[in-house]
C-alpha positions in Angstrom: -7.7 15.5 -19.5 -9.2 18.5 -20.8 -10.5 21.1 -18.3 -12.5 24.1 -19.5 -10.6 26.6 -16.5 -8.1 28.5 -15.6 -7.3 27.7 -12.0 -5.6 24.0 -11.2 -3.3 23.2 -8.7 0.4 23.1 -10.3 1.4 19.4 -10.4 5.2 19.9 -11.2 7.9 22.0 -12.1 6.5 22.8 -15.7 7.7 22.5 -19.4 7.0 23.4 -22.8 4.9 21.0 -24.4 5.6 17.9 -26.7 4.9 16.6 -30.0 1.2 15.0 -30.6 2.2 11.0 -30.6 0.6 8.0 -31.1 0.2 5.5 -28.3 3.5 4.2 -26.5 5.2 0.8 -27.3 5.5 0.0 -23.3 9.5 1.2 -23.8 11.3 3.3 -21.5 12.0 5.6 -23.7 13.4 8.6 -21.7 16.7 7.8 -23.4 15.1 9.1 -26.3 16.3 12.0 -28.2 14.2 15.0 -27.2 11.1 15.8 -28.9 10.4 19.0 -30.3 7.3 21.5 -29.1 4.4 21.0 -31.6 2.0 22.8 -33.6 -1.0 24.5 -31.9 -3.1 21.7 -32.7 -1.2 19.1 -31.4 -3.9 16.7 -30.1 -4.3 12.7 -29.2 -7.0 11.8 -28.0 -8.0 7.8 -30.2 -10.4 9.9 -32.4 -12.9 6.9 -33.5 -16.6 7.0 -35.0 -18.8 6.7 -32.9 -20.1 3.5 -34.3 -17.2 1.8 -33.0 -17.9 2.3 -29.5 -19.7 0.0 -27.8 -22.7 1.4 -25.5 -21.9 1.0 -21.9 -19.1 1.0 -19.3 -17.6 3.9 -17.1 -14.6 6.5 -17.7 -13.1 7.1 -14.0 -10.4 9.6 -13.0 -8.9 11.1 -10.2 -9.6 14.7 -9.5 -7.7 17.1 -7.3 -10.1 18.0 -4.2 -13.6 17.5 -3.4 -16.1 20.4 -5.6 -17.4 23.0 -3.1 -18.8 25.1 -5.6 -20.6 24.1 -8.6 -21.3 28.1 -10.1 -17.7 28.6 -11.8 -18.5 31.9 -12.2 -18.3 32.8 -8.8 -15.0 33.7 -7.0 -15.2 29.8 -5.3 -16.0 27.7 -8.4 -12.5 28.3 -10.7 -11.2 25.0 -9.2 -10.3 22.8 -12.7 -12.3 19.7 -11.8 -15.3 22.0 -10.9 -15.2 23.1 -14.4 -14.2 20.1 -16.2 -17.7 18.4 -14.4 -19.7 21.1 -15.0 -19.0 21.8 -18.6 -20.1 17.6 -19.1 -23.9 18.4 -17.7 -24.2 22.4 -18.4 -25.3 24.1 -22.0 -21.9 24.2 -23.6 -22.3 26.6 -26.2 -19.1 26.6 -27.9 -16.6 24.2 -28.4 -12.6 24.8 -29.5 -11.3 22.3 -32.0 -8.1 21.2 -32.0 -6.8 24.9 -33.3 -8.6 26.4 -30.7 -11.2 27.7 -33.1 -14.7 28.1 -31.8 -17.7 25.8 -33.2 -20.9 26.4 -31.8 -22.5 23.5 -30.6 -26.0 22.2 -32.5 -27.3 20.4 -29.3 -28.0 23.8 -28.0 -27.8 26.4 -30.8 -29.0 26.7 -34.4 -27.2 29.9 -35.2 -25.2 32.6 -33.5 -23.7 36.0 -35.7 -22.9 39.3 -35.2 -25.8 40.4 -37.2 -24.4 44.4 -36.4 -21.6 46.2 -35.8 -22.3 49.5 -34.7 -23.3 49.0 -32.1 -22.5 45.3 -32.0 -25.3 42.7 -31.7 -25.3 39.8 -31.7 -28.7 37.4 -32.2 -28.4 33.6 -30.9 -31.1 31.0 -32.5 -31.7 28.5 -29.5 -32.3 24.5 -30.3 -36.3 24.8 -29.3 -35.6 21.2 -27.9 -33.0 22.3 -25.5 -34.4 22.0 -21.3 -33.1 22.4 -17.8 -33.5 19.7 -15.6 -36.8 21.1 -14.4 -38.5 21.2 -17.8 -38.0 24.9 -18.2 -37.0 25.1 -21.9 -33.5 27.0 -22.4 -34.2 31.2 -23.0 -33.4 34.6 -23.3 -34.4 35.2 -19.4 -31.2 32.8 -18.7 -29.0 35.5 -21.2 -30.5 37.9 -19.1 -30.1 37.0 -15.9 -26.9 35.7 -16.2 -25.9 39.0 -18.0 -26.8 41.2 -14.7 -24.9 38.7 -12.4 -21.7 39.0 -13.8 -22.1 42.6 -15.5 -20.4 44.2 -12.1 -23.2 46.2 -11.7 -24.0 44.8 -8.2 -21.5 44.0 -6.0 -23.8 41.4 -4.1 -22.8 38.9 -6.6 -19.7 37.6 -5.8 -18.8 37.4 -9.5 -15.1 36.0 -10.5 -14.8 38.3 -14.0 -17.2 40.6 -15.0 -15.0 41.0 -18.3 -17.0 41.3 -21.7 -20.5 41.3 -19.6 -19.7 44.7 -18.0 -19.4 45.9 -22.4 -23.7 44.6 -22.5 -26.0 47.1 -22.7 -29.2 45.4 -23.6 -30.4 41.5 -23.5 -33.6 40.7 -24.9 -36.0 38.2 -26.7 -34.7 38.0 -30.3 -37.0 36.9 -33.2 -39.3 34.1 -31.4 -39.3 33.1 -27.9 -36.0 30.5 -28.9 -34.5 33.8 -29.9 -31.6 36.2 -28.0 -30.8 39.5 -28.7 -27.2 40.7 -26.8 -26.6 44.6 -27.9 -23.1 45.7 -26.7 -22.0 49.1 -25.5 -19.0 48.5 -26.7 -17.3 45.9 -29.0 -16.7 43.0 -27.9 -13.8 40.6 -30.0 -14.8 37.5 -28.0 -18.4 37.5 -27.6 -18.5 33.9 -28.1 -17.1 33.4 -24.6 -19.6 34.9 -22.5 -22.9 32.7 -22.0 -20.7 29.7 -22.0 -21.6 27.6 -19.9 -24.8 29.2 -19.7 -26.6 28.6 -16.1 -30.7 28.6 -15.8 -32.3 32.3 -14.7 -34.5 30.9 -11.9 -31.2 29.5 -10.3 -29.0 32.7 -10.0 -31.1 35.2 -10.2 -30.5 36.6 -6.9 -27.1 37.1 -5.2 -28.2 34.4 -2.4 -29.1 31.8 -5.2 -26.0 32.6 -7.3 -23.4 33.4 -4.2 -24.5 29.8 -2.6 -27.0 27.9 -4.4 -24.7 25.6 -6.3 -22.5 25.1 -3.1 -21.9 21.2 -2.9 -24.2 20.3 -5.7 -25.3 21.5 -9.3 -28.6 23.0 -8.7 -30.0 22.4 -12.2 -28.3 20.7 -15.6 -29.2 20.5 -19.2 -27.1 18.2 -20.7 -26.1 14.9 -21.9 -25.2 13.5 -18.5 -26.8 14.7 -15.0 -25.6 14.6 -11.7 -26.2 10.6 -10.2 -24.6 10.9 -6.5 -22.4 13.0 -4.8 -20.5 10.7 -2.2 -18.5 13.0 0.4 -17.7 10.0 2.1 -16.1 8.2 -0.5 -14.8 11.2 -2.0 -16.4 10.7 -5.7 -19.5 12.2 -7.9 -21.1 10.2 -10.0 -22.5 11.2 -13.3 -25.1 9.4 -15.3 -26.5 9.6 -19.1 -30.3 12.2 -18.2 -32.9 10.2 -20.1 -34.1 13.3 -21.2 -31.3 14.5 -23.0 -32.3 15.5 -26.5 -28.8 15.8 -28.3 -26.7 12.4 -29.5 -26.9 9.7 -26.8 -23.7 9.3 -24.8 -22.3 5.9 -25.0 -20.8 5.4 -21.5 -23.2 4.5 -18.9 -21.2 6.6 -15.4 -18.4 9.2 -15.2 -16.8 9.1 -11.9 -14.9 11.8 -10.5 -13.2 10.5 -7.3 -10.6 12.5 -5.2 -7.0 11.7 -4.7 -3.9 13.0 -4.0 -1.7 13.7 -7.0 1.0 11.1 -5.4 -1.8 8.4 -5.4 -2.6 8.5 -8.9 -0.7 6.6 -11.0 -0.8 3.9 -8.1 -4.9 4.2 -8.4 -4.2 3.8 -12.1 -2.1 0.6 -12.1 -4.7 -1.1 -9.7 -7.2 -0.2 -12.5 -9.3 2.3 -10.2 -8.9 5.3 -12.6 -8.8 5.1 -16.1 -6.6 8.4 -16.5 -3.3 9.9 -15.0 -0.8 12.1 -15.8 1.7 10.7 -16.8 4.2 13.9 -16.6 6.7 13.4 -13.9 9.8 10.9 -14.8 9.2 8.6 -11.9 5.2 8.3 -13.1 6.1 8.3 -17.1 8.7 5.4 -16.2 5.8 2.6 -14.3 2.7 4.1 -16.9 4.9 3.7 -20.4 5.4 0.2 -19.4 1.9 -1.1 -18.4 0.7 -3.2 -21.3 -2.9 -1.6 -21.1 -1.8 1.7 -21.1 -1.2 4.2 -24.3 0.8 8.0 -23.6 -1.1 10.3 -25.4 0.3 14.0 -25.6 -0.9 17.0 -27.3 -0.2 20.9 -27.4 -2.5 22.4 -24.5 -2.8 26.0 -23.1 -1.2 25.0 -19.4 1.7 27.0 -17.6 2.7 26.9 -14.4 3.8 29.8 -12.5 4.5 31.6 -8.7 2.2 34.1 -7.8 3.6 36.8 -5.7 1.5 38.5 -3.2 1.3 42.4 -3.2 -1.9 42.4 -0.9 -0.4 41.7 2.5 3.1 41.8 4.2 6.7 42.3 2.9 5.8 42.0 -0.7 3.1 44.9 -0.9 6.8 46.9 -1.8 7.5 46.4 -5.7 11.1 46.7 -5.0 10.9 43.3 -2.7 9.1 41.6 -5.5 11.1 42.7 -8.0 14.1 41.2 -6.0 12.3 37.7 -5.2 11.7 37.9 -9.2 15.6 38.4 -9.8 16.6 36.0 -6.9 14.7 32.7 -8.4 16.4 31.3 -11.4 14.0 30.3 -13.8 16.6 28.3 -15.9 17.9 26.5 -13.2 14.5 24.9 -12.0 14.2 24.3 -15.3 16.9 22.3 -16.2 16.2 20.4 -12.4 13.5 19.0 -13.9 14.3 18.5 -17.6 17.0 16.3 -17.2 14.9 13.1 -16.9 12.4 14.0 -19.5 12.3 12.8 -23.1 11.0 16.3 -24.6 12.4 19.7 -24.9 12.1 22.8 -22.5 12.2 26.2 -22.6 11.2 29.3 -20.4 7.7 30.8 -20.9 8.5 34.6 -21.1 4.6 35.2 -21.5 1.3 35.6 -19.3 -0.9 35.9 -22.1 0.6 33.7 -24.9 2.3 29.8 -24.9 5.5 29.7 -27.6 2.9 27.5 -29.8 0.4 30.8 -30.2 0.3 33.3 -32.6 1.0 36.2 -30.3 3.7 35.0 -28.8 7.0 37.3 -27.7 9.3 37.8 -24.2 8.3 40.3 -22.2 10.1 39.3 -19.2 11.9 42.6 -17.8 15.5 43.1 -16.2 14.3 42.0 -13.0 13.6 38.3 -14.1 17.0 37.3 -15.3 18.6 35.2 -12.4 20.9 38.2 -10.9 21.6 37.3 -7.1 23.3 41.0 -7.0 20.4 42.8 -8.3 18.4 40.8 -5.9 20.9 42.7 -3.0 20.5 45.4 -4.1 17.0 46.1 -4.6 16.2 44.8 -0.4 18.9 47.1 1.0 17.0 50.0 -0.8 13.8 48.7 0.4 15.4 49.1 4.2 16.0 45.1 4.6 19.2 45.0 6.0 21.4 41.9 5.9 23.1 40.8 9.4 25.8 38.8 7.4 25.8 36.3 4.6 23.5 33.1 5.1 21.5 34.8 7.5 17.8 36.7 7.6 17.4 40.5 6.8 15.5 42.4 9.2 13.8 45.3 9.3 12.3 47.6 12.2 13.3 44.3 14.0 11.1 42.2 11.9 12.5 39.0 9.9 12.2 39.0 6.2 9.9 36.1 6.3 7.7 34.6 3.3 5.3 31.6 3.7 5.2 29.2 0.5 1.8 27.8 0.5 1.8 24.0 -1.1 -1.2 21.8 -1.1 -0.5 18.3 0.6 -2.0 16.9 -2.0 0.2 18.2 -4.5 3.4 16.1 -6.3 6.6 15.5 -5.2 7.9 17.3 -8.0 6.1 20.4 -6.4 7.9 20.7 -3.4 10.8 20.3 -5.1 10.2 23.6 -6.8 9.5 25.0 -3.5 12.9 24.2 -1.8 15.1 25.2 -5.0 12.7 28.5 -4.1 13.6 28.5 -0.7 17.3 27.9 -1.2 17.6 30.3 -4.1 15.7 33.6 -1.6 17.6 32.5 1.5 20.9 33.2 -0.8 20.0 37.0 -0.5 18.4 36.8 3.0 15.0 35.8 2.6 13.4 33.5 4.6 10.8 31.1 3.0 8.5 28.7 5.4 7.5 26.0 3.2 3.3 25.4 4.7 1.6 22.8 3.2 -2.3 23.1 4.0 -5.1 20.5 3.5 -5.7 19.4 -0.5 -9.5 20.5 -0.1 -8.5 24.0 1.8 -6.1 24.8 -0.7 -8.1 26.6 -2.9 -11.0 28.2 -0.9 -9.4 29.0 2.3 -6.0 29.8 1.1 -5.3 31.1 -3.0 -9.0 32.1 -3.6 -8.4 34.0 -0.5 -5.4 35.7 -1.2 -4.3 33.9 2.2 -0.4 33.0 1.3 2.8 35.0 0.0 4.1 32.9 -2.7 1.9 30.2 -4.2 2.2 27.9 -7.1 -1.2 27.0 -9.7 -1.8 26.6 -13.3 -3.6 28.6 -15.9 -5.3 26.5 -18.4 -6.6 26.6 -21.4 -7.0 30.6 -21.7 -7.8 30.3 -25.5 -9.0 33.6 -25.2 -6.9 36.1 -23.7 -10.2 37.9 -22.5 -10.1 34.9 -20.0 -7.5 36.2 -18.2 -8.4 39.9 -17.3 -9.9 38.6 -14.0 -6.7 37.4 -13.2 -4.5 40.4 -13.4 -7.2 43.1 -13.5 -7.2 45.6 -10.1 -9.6 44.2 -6.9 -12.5 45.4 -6.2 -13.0 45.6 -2.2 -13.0 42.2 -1.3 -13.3 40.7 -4.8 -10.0 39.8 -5.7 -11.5 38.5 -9.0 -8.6 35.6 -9.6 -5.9 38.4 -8.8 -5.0 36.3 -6.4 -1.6 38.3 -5.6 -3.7 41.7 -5.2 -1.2 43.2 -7.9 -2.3 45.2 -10.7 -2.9 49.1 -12.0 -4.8 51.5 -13.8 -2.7 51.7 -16.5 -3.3 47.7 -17.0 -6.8 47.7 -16.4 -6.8 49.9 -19.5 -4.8 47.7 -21.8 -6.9 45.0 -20.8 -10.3 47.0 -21.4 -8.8 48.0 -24.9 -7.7 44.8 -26.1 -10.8 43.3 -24.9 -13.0 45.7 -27.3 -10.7 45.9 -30.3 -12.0 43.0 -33.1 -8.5 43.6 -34.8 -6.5 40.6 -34.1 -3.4 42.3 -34.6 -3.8 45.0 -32.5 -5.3 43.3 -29.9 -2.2 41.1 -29.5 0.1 44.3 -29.5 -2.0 45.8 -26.5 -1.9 42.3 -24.7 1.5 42.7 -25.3 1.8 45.7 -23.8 -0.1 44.8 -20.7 2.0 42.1 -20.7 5.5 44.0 -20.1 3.5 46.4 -17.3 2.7 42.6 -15.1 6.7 41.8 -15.4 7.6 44.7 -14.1 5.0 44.9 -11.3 6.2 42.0 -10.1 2.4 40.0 -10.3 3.7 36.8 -10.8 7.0 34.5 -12.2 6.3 32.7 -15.1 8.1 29.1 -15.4 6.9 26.9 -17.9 3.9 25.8 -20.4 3.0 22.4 -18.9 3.2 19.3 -21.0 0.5 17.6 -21.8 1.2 14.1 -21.3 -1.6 11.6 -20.6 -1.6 7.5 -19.5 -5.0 6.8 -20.4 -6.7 2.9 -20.9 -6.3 1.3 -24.1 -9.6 1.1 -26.0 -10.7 4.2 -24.4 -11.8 6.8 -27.8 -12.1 10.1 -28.0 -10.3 11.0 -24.8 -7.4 12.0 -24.0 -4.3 14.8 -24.8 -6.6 17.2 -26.3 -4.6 20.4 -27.0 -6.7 23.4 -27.8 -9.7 21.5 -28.1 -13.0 20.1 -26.0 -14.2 16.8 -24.9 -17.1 16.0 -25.9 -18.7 13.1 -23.3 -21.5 12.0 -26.2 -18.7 10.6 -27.9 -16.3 9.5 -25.4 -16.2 5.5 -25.0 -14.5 1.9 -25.4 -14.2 0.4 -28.7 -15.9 -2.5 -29.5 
């Protein structure tokens, strides 16, 4: 399922992704020789006319926790599912295709260019049919206001990246009043990111109404579907066709979003509650392949799964001790744990910024992240962790070397596993790893967003621009850990990152994110595993859903076939 974010709870030990396939015969095929990782726009998804889909029926799926925040451009609202619901009901600007290049959308925009370079400006041309819920037609006062809530400028707004708005100098009426103006300070390469979604002026334009406004509901929506229900009882939200929609009517008559844990979904599936599941872990691939109604799509999607380490709080603030927990796990050999069952191939992601499909792509691991138990030794005793004797704890000023592993209980089988090779592989050099696994719904809010853990496991997805990662390795600010989650960072990459982010030469913007790139290894911010396959059951007869690589979904054409 495609999810417009770059926060989701990491479902399994990772892997590079598969080819783009057709639907499965209902064969166990994980005898299979291994596939090979695909092109970039490796994508499955039943594309049909829509004039083969009939109008009605429902698309339900199981999401990971219930959606506290509905503004996902504030620090709470990064959660995938938050994002995947709100980019179904909110002006969508800009939509990847299945390379990953951006299309604007013509429900929402007749034109947007740089119409100047120097300084850059760019003018957007607004569909003069395009409303928010409350009849307020869509305007350069939403630019605006948007633009000063995430420009940094005011700290009161608890914004999660302020990347690319803090380069704004100017937003104004363009032409006509459908017309916006954006002048830049500075160039900015990926300017179609920013505005996108785009949330309504009289919503967020105060730090009360932007901070917590959209908590437990989506205060305002201008889009093909609106919100129907919110159900915390039952766990679901309910999303209906707005008869006031403007743009191509959607053909399905509900979306459901409905909370479960990642172990309950394939069941949920089978009993035909859901209509989607992952279909990535052998034991799930096994039952889904075999279910008559079901096809596997797969595709080539920006996903990887990796452990954040956390520089913010307790042993690991010292570089040296996360440089030895980076030499102490061995990459390859949670790797090929998991790999043996599958039926594609896998190979180590060696990049933050790039997947081995992209253009862009190169390993910048450093020394300290080939498995090297000795190095690992070596690095604690000069950090002043003593070892009392092989198998047991170092200890320092009389304090353990201790390290809490944060898992949501929601999370798969396949997820703890990674965890305990973790813990077996840093109690080898005397560290001692509590495995806590915390509430599905707290996991997020009250424990990563929070920076409230010491090793942690998510996914960052679909970063098709690289600009969408500066918040997550960019320096805190105060409290704002941005999605730095880990509190590890520097000046020195804060600079790359502003560079690349102005420079509108591809080239050299992939050699300075490159270069930033090399700096976060060697800090220690975080151990790359794998790019996650994408590797879908999803209903027979549903269209237009599905594996969708690089690309969008886009709900006015998602539906059964006739």
């Amino acid at each position: 399922m495609r999810r417009s974010t770059v926060i989701a709870i990491a479902a399994a030990l990772s892997a590079t992704v598969v080819v783009s396939g057709c639907g499965s015969s209902g064969k166990d095929d994980n005898s299979a020789k291994k596939q090979a990782a695909p092109q970039a726009d490796g994508q499955n998804i039943n594309a049909r006319p829509v004039a083969d889909l009939k109008q009605g029926g429902s698309l339900r799926f199981g999401i990971d926790q219930w959606i506290t925040q509905y503004n996902i451009n504030q620090v709470d609202g990064q959660q995938g599912d938050a994002q995947d619901l709100i980019m179904a009901v909110m002006p969508d600007l800009f939509d990847p295709d299945a390379k990953g290049v951006q299309r604007l959308n013509p429900s929402y925009l007749v034109s947007a260019k740089v119409v100047s370079t120097s300084p850059q400006v760019v003018e957007y041309q607004l569909n003069p049919k395009a409303k928010w819920s409350d009849g307020t037609p869509l305007s350069w006062k939403d630019f605006e206001a948007q633009w000063k809530a995430l420009n940094g400028s005011n700290p009161a707004y608890e914004a999660v990246d302020t990347s690319g708005y803090d380069q704004v100098s100017k937003v104004e009426q363009g032409a006509d009043e459908h017309g916006v103006k954006v002048t830049f300070a500075k160039a900015y390469a990926d300017w179609q990111r920013l505005f996108d979604p785009l949330y309504p002026a009289a919503y967020i334009d105060t730090p009360e109404k932007f901070n917590k406004g959209w908590s437990q509901k989506a205060a305002a929506t201008a889009g093909a579907f609106k919100v129907g229900t919110y159900d915390k009882t039952a766990q679901t939200v309910t999303l209906v066709p707005d008869p006031a929609w403007w743009g191509p009517k959607p053909k399905l008559d509900t979306i459901v979003y409905r909370v479960l844990d990642s172990a309950a979904k394939t069941e949920a599936y089978l009993n035909k509650e859901v209509d989607e599941a992952p279909a990535l872990l052998p034991e799930d691939y096994k039952r889904l392949a075999k279910d008559p109604t079901t096809d596997i799509r797969r595709g080539a999607r920006w996903d990887e799964v990796h452990i954040t380490l956390n520089g913010g709080h307790g042993p690991l603030q010292d570089v040296k001790v996360r440089n030895a927990v980076q030499a102490a796990v061995d990459r390859k050999g949670i790797n090929a744990s998991f790999a043996k069952d599958l039926s594609f191939q896998l190979a180590p992601l060696n990049n933050h910024f790039f997947m081995p499909n992209q253009a862009g792509y190169q390993d910048n691991s450093s020394e300290f992240d080939t498995y090297d138990p000795a190095k690992a030794n070596k690095l604690l005793d000069e950090a002043g962790w003593k070892s009392p004797g092989e198998g047991r704890t170092r200890t320092k000023d009389g304090k353990e070397l201790s390290l809490d592993y944060t898992l949501s209980a929601g999370g798969t089988s396949a997820q703890t596993d990674q965890a305990e090779l973790v813990q077996q592989q840093l109690a080898a050099v005397g560290v001692k790893v509590n495995i806590k696994k915390v509430p599905a719904n707290d996991y997020f809010p009250k424990f990563v967003n929070t920076g409230n853990f010491d090793l942690v496991s998510f996914r960052n997805v679909d970063a098709v621009y690289q600009t969408m990662l500066t918040p997550t390795f960019r320096q805190p600010q105060g409290k704002n850990l941005f999605q730095n989650f880990g509190s590890v960072g520097s000046p020195e990459i804060d600079a790359l990152l502003t560079k690349a982010g102005e420079t509108t030469d591809k080239a050299e913007s992939i050699k300075l994110y490159n270069e930033a790139d090399q700096q976060i290894w060697k800090l220690g911010h975080s151990i790359e595993l794998y790019q996650r396959p994408e590797i879908d059951a999803v209903r027979k007869g549903l269209a237009n859903f599905g594996a969708f690589g690089l690309g969008a979904t886009d709900y006015t054409k998602v539906g059964w076939v006739k």
